[in-house]
Residue, then its C-alpha position, 0 to 999 in steps of 0.5 A: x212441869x214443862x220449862x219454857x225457853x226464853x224464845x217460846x216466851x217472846x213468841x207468847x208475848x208476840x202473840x198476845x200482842x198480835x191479839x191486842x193489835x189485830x191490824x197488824x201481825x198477820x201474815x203479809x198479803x200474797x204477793x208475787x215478783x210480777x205484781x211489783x214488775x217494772x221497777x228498779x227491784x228485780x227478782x233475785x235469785x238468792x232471795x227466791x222463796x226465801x222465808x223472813x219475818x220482818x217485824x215492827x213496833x207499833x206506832x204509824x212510822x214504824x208500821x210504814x218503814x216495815x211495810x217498805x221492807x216487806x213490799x221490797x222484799x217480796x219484789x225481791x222474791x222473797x216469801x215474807x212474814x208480817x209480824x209488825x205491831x208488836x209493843x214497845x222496844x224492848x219486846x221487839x228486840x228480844x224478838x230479833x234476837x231470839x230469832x222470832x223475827x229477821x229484821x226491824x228497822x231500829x233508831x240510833x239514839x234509841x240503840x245508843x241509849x235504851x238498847x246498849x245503856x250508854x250515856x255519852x251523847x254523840x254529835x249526830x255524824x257519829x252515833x250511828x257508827x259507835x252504836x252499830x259497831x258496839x251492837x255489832x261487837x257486843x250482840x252481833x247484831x247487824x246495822x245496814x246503813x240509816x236513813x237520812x231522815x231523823x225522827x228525833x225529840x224536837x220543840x213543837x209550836x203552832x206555825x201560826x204562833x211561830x209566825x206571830x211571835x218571831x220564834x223558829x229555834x228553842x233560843x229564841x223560845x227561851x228568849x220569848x218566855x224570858x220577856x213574857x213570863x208566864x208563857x212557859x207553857x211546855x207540855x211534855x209526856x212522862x219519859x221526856x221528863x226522865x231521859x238523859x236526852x230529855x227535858x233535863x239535859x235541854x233545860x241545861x243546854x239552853x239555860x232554861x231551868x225555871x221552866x215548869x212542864x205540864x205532864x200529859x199523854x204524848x198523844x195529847x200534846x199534839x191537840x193541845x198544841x193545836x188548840x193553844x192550851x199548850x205554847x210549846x210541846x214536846x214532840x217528835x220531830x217527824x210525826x204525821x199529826x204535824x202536817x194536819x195540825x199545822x204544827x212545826x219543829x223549832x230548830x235545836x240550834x244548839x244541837x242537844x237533842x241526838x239523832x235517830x236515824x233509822x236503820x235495817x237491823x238484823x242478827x249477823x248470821x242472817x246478814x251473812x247468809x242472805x247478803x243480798x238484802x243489803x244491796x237490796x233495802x239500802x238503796x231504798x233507805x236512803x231515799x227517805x228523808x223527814x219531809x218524806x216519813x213526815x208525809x208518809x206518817x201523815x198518809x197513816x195518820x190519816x187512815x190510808x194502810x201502811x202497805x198501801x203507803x208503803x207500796x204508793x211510794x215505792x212506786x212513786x220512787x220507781x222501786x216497783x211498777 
């Protein structure tokens, strides 16, 4: 019998789930430097005809970053292939490092937490430099510098409830439930009631432990939010469906929940052979901010293509022409 290698084993798991998920894992459209003529993006040589293999995981934000990626570099030059989509972390991490894929863009709580099993909470300034040293230390994967935008767990309202009862922050939530009980209505998905950074650690941060949650499907929150049936929602904080539900993210004035700013990542070795992608993608990450994704996430929420995002606001920011 035939033994398979852990690398043909992510690679089946890539294709089953390019299957499942036919928008997305397909080899990116053909592209040239001079399509993307006239911007701030230049050819470069290092990068010419170079084959990479940028992946993603699957929802709208992540398809958006990684359709950035691989516009800018295609502009660079570079001969990209399009293997976003793939389901859940852990599946795409084993997938950059196996060597299946180069790079993704990957959050710093979600390093910190799921990818190195670390506890501690770190205030946000911080994370990103413990987790991509202890990354770089222990896996010798490479973290480029992050994003300022920070798609983190957050308390969702309706803006038009906000407005009504005077609540912008969680304390103030918890202040509004403690004089109107019964209107503990905080709906949340299963994972939020098991992480560390979750609705345990919140509870105990803002004094809020006789709150009961009602358990449903992430998705859901958002429509129930918007139809009333929910008060309060667990959500994150930079999803596109908030700018078409009218919805908003009360403020974490006490700081609990930690960043996660995404961030390029990539195994080392390739880092150090194409250098260039540093200077290339940086310059760009930093452009985007949460009232940027929040609009960008929206856009794919809507319907439009997450290339066709991508390329519009690398235009708009004169990355190309």
């Amino acid at each position: 019998m035939k033994r398979i290698n852990s690398s043909s084993l992510v690679k089946l798991g890539i294709a089953a789930t390019c299957i499942l998920l036919t928008s997305s894992c397909a080899t990116s459209q053909a592209a040239s430097v001079e399509d993307y003529a006239g911007g701030s993006v230049e050819p470069i040589a290092q990068l010419k005809d170079v084959s990479l293999t940028v992946g993603s995981k699957e929802y709208d934000e992540q398809l958006v970053l990684s359709q950035i990626a691989i516009v800018a570099l295609e502009a660079a030059g570079a001969k990209v292939e399009d293997q976003t989509g793939l389901q859940g972390t852990g599946t795409v991490r084993k997938a950059l490092t196996s060597g299946d894929i180069d790079l993704y863009w990957e959050y710093t709580g979600t390093g910190w937490f799921e990818l190195l099993g670390q506890t501690q909470p770190y205030p946000a300034a911080e994370l990103y430099t413990v987790a991509s040293e202890m990354d770089l230390k222990e896996n010798q994967i490479s973290w480029l510098n992050a994003a300022p935008m920070n798609d983190t767990y957050a308390i969702g309202v309706t803006k038009e409830f906000s407005e009504a009862n005077n609540i912008s922050s969680i304390s103030e939530m918890v202040d509004f439930i403690k004089k109107n009980p019964g209107s503990d209505t905080l709906c949340v998905e299963s994972e939020f009631l098991q992480r560390p950074d979750g609705l345990t650690g919140m509870q105990k941060a803002y004094g809020m432990q006789d709150m009961e949650p009602m358990k449903m499907g992430s998705a859901v929150i958002y429509t129930q939010l918007a139809a009333g049936d929910c008060n309060f929602g667990a959500i994150n904080s930079t999803d596109g469906r908030l700018v078409g539900l009218k919805l908003m993210s009360l403020q974490d004035d006490k700081g609990f929940f930690p960043a996660y700013n995404p961030a390029v990542t990539m195994r080392q070795e390739t880092l150090q052979k194409y250098p260039e992608i540093k200077a290339l993608l940086e310059p760009i990450a930093q452009k985007i901010d949460d009232a940027t994704i929040t609009a960008l996430n929206s856009q794919a929420a809507d319907g439009t293509k997450p290339r066709t995002v991508a390329v519009n606001w690398l235009k708009s920011e004169g990355f190309i022409g």
